[in-house]
N, C-alpha and C positions, 0 to 999 in steps of 0.2 A: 466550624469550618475554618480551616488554614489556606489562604489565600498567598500566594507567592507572586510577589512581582517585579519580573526581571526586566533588567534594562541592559540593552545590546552592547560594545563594545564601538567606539568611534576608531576608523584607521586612524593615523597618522596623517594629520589634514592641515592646511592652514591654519582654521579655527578652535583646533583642539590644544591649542598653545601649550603641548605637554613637553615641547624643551624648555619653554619659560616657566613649568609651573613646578618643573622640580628646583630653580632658584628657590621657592619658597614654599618647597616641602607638602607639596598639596596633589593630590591626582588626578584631579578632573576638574574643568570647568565650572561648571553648573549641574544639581541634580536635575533628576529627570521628574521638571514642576507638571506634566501631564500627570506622568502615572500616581504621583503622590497626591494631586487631586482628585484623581476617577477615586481613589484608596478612599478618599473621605464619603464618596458618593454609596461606595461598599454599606453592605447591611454592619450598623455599630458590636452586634454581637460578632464577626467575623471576625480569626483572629491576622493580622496582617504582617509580612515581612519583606521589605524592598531587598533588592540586591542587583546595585548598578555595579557589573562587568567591569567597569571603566576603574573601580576603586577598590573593590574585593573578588576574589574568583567565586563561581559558584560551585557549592558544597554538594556531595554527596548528602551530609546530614541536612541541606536547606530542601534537598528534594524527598529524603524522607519524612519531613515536617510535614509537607503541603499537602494538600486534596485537591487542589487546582491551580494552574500558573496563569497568572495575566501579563501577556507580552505588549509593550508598547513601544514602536520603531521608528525613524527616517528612513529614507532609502539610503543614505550614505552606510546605515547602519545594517543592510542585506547581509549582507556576506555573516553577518554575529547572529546574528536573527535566527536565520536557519540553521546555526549551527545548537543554539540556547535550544528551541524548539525539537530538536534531533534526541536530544539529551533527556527533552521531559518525556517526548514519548516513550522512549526506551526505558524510560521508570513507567512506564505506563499511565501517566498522567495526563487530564483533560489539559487540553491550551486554546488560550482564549486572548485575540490577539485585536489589537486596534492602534491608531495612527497612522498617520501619510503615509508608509511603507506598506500598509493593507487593506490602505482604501484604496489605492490606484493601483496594487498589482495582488489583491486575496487572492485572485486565481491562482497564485503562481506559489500556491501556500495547500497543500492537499491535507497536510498534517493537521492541519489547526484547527480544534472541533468546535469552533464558533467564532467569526467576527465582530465586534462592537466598531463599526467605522461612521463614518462624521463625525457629529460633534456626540460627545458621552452625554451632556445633558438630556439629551434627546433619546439615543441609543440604549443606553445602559439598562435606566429606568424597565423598558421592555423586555431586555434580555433577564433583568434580575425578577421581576415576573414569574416568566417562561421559566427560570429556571429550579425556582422554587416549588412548581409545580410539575415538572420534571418533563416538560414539553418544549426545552428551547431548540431555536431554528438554528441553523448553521450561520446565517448570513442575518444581520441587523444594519440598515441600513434610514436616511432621513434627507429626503430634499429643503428640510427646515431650514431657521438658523435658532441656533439658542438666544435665549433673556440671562446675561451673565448677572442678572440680578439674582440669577438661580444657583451660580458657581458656587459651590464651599469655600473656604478656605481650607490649603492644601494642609497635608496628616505631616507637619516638618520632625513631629517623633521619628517617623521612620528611618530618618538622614542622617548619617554621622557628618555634621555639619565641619566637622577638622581638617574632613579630606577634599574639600573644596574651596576655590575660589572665591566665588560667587555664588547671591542665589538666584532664584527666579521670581520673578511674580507677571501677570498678566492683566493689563488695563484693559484693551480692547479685542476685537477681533474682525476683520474687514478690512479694506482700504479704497478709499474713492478711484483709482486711477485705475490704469487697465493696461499697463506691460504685458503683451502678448507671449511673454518669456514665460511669466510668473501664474505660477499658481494658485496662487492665495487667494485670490478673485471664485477661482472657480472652487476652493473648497469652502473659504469663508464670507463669501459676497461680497459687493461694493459697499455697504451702508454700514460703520462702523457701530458695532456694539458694544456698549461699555458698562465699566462698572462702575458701583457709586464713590464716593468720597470717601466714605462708612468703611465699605470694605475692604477699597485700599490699606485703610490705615489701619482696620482688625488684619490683616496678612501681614502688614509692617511690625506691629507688633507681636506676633504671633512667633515670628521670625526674634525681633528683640528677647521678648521671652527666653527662648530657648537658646539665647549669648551667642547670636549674632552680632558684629559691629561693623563689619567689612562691604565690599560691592554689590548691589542689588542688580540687576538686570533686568528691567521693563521688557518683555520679551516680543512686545507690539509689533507687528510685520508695519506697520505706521502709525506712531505713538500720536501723529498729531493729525488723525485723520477727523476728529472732533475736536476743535479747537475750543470750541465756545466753554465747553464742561470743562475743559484743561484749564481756561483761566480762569471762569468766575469759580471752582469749585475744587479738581483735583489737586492743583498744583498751588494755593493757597494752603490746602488742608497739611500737604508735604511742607512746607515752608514752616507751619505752626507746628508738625509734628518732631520736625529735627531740630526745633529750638534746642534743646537741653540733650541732643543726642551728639555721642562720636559715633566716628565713623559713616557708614550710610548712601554711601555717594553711588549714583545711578548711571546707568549706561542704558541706551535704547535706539531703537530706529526709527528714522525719520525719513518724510520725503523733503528734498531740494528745496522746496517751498517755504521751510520752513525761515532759513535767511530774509522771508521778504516780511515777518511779523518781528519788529524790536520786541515787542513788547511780550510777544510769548517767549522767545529767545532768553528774553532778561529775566523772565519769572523762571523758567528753566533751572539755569545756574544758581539762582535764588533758592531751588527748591535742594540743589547740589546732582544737580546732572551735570557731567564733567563729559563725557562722550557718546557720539551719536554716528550711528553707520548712516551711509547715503550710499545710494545707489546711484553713480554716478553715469556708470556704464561706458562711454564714450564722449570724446566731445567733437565726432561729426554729426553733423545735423541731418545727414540725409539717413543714419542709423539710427539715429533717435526719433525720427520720424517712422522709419520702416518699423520697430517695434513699439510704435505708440506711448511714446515717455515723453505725452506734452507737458508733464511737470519742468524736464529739464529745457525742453526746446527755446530757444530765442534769448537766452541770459547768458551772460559773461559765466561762467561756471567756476573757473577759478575764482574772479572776484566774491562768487556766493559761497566757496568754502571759504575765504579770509570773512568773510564778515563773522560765520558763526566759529569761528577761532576768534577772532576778536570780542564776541560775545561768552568768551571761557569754555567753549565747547570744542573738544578734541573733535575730526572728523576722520572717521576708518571711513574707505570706498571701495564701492565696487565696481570693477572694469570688466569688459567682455569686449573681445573679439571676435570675428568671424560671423560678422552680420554680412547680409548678401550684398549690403550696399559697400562693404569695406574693399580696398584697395592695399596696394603695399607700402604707403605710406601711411597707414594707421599705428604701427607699430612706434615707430616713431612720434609722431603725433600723441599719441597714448604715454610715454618714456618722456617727454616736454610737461604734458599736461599733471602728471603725477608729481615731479621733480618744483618747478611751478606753484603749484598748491600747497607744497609740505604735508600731504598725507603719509602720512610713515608707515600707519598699517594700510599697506593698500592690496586687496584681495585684485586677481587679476583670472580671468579665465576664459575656454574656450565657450562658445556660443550650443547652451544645451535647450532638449525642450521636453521638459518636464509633461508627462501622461496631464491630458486636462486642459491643457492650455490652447489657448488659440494659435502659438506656433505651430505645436505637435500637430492638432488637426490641420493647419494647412499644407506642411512638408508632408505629415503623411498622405495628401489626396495627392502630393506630388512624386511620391515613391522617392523621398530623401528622409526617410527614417532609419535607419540602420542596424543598430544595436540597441541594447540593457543600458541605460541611463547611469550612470557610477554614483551619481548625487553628491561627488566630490568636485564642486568648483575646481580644484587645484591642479587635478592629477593630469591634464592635458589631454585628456580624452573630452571626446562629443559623440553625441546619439545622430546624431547629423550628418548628411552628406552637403558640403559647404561648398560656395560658388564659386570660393577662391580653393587654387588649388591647394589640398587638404596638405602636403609636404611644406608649402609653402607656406602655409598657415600655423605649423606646427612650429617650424624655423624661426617664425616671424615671433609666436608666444615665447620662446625660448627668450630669444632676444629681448626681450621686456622685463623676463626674471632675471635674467643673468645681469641686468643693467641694472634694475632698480634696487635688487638685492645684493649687489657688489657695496664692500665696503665703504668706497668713498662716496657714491652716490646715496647709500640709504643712508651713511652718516651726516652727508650735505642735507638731506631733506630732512632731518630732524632741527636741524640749527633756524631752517629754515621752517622749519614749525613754531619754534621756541620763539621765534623772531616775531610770530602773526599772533601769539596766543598770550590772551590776557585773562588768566582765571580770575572769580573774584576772592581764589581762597588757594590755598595752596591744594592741589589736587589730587597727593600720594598720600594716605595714610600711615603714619609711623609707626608699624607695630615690629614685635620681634621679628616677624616673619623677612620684615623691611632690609631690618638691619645683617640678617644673614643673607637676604639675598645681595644687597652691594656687598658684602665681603667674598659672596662664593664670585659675583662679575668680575670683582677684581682678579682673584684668581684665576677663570676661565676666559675670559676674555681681557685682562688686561696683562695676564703674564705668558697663560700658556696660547693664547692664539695668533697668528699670525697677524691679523688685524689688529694688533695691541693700539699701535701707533693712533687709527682714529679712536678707538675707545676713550686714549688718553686727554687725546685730540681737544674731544666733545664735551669730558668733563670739567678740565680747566676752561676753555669756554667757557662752558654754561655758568661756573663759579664766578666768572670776570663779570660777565656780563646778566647773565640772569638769573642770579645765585638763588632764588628762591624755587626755581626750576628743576634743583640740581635732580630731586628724586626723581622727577618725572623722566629727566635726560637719563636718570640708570635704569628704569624700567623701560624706556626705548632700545637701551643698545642690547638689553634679554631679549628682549623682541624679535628684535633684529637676527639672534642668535637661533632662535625659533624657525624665523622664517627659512632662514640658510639652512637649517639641518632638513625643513620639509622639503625645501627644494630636490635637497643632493639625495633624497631618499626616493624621489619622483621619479628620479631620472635628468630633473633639471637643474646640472651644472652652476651655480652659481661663483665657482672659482673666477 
């Protein structure tokens, strides 16, 4: 049996940082660590081929190979989805489809002649059954939660590891808190499940193995939703496994919360986690009240991103507008709070409501649902019919990007990063890939862009005064270049 498994196509998004990532000759982020884990769950005689969109086209010869495709998607990733899927059928190909894009809308999927949705530990098992016996259902579905004590480690054969970034790996699954926005709750429960020590570090090295030394990704919707296992156990095991390791350094998500523990904070950066996204959202209180984020409620919020910057932890955040409680001076207020903090990557967007959640079912008993969800944070679209007038809202989002993505302001708020952050280690890894990309920066941005002036700005700077910083300061102003090219491709001006 030749099993095919395709991976959709990301638009052009904030987080697909594909204007930064051809500085260093790479095409995609992160492989797609779902589908190349269900791959390990696949029967071992099965023969297996990944082919994520995002890094190679798909082949006339990869669909004559196959006997059946397994599609695995987000909703950001609809629009590729349905077009990969268009393709298998027409070679007359079974498809067999799971992930967050097929649990909350498989209806909206005719073609695809079986679902695997929740979690695969649970799912899969059933379907592979059914199918071997030539009786599978169309639909596999599980009110469970998995024992990641069950998870394989993921098949990273499959992966041309050259054309990426970043990898993946996955600690937990859960999160205590209950953002009325977020879905994660409602696909992965409150109570965090995790994995052991063991298997972290058989996937860390699994990954080494096969001449990894670059950025890991903890891809935890809240890495520190079990703290207790974090210190006596995972994050000691990371600490003693990257003794004798280059490279390695970790990024992941966290909740706010996490600034009020020194002492997991400090084991963190020990273990070489360098950045952590937070959900910041807002800093009115009467909006973080309305969507239930008592994590952030009643703390100084900037003072709690300087802390975990001063503890060597970059902070990316996430902003949203157009809660019912906002006004039109949140714009503002949001444009102070960002500048302020020295978030540099700061993700900023309109107020959506994801199938599942406790927003969606309340606007919807209120007939303020509207549209197809884009499951693009960025693109300035909402499912939503919002309390502030919607033109006004839209004007108001402009103005946040156009300001904080403007050269001298995004270039002010790195300085002003540089100024809070005390790694315990220098943070950029030096490898070839490094040194071409400051030379192509210099080129694109410090000769042919209009912005030269701060480019130059920032690097003398940083050389004065925080010279150990200096790599970090040129993969900020790539960034930077990223962000501005998504903008102007949105629609959203940043001149």
């Amino acid at each position: 049996m030749n099993v095919l498994l395709l991976y959709p196509a990301f638009p052009d998004t904030f987080w697909s940082f594909k204007h930064a990532l051809s500085f260093v000759r790479k095409r995609a982020s992160s492989p797609p660590l779902g589908a190349i884990t269900i791959a390990a769950m696949l029967p071992k005689e099965w023969r297996k081929r990944l082919v994520d969109v995002n890094v190679r086209k798909l082949r006339k010869a990869d669909l004559n190979w196959a006997d059946i495709v397994m599609v695995s998607a987000m909703v950001v990733q609809r629009e590729s989805a349905q077009e990969l899927i268009q393709r298998c059928k027409a070679h007359d190909l079974p498809v067999i489809a799971g992930g967050p894009l097929f649990t909350g809308e498989y209806e909206d999927f005719p073609e695809v002649d079986h679902f695997i949705l929740n979690e695969g530990e649970l799912t899969l098992p059933d379907f592979l059954a059914d199918y071997a016996r030539g009786e599978a259902r169309r639909i596999y579905k599980s009110d469970e939660y998995a024992d990641l004590s069950q998870t394989p480690t993921a098949m990273w054969e499959l992966v041309d590891m050259s054309k990426y970034d970043s990898m993946g790996i996955q600690f937990s699954r859960g999160c205590p808190f209950n953002c009325d926005f977020c879905n994660i709750t409602a696909l992965l429960g409150h109570i965090p499940r995790v994995k052991s020590a063991k298997q972290i570090i058989n996937e860390l090295e699994a990954m080494y193995a096969s001449g990894w030394r670059r950025n890991v990704f903890f891809v935890d919707d809240n890495f520190i939703g079990n703290k207790k296992i974090l210190k006596e156990e995972i994050l000691p095991a990371l600490i003693e496994w990257r003794r004798d390791k280059k490279g390695f350094q970790f990024i992941t998500e966290a909740s706010i919360n996490l600034a009020d523990d020194d002492e997991l904070m400090t084991l963190m950066a020990q273990a070489g986690f360098k950045s952590v996204f937070v959900g910041i959202e807002t800093p009115d209180e009467g909006s973080l009240q309305e969507c239930h984020k008592v994590q952030n409620r009643g703390r100084d919020l900037v003072s709690s991103v300087k802390i975990l910057q001063n503890h060597g932890l970059q902070v990316m955040g996430g902003f949203i507008v157009g809660f019912d409680s906002d006004n039109n001076s949140i714009f503002d207020r949001q444009i102070e709070f960002i500048q302020q903090s020295g978030i540099v990557t700061a993700m900023v967007g309109l107020l959506q409501a994801p199938y599942g959640t406790q927003l969606y079912s309340r606007l919807l008993a209120e007939g303020r649902i509207n549209v197809e969800m884009s499951g693009d944070n960025t693109d300035g679209s909402t499912n939503i019919v919002p309390k502030m007038d919607l033109t006004a809202l839209k004007q108001g989002y402009q103005k946040i990007l156009d300001t904080i993505y403007s050269a001298p302001m995004f270039y002010q708020r790195v300085k002003t990063f540089i100024n809070s952050y005390k790694p315990l280690q220098n943070t950029v890894t030096i490898q070839a890939v490094e040194i071409y990309a400051f030379f192509r920066s210099v080129w694109k941005l410090g000769i042919l862009s209009p912005d030269r002036k701060y480019y130059w700005d920032l690097l003398i700077w940083t050389l004065v005064h925080h010279p150990k910083q200096f790599g970090q300061a040129v993969t900020f102003t790539i960034y930077g270049y990223h962000f501005q090219k998504v903008m102007q491709k949105s629609g959203m001006s940043t001149a």
